[in-house]
NURO-50250 format. One record per residue (C-alpha): residue in three letters; x, y, z. Coordinates in steps of 0.5 Angstrom, whole numbers. Example, Ala and Ser with C-alpha at 12.3 -4.5 7.8 and 13.67 -1.06 7.14 Angstrom:
2
    aa    east   north      up
   ala      25      -9      16
   ser      27      -2      14
//
This chain:
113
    aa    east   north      up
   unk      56      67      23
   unk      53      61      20
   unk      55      55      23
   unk      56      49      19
   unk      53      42      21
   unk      58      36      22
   unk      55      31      18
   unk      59      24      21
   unk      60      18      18
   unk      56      13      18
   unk      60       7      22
   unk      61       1      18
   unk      58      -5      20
   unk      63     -10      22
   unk      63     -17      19
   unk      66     -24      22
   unk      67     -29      19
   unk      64     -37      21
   unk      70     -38      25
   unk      71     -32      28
   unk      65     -34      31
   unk      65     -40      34
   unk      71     -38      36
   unk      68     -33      41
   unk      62     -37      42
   unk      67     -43      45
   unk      71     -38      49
   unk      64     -35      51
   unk      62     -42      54
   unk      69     -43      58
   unk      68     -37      61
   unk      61     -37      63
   unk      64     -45      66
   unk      68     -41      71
   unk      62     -36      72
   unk      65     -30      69
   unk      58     -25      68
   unk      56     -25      60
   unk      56     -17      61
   unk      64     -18      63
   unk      65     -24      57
   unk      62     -19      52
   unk      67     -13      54
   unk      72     -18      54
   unk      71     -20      47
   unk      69     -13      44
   unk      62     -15      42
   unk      56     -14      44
   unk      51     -19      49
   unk      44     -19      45
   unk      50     -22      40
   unk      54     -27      44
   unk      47     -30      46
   unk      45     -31      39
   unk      50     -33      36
   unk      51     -39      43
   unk      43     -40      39
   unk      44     -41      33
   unk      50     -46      34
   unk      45     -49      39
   unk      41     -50      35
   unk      44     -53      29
   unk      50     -57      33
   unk      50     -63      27
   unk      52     -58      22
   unk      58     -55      19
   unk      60     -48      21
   unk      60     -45      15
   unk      53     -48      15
   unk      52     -45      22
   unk      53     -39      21
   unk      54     -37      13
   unk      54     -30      13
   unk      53     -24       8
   unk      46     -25       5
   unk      48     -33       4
   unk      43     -40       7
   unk      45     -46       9
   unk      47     -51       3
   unk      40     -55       4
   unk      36     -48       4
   unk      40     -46      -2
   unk      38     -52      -5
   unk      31     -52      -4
   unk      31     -44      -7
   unk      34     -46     -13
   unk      30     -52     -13
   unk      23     -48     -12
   unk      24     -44     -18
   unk      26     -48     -23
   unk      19     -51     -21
   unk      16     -45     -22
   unk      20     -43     -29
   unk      17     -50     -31
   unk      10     -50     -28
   unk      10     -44     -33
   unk      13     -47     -39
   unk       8     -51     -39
   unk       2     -47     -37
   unk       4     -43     -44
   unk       5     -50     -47
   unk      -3     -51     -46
   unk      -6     -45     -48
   unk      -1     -45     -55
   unk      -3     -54     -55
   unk     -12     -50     -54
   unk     -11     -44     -59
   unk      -7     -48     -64
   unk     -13     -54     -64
   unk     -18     -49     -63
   unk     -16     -45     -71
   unk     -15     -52     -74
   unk     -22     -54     -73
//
């Protein structure tokens, strides 16, 4: 008799939403403020430490910023990040542009002589 491996399903990765988390995060903090252990925390909220702290972190460090711009989420940067990589590859599309454009001008003034 052959046994048959069971192959199971890749669990899918969960995804909150920007005020999900800082949701947590607040309760987060008023939890630690009356002194329950972030391991306790974390159970409570159904989410893991490493996840907790990172997102405390990030809003942290960031606390002037609006929270779709904290924590955007699914592959998406901040607006003034979007904003310099659009920005950088337009310099990069016209820096080529131009470089074509110069040796089109040297090879049409090279056949004219």
């Amino acid at each position: 008799m052959t046994k048959k491996k069971t192959v199971a399903a890749p669990e899918r990765r969960r995804v909150f939403t920007a005020e999900f988390k800082l949701e947590m995060v607040r309760q987060f903090a008023a939890r630690r403020a009356q002194g329950v252990s972030q391991a306790q925390i974390a159970r409570e909220l159904d989410l893991s430490v490493p996840m907790l702290q990172s997102w405390v972190g990030t809003l942290a460090r960031q606390p002037d910023r609006l929270v779709p711009d904290v924590f955007p989420g699914q592959g998406r940067l901040p607006s003034d990040q979007e904003e310099l990589r659009r920005l950088q590859r337009e310099l990069h599309r016209l820096q080529q542009e131009n470089s074509f454009l110069k040796a089109a001008a040297a090879y049409f003034a090279k056949e004219s002589r």
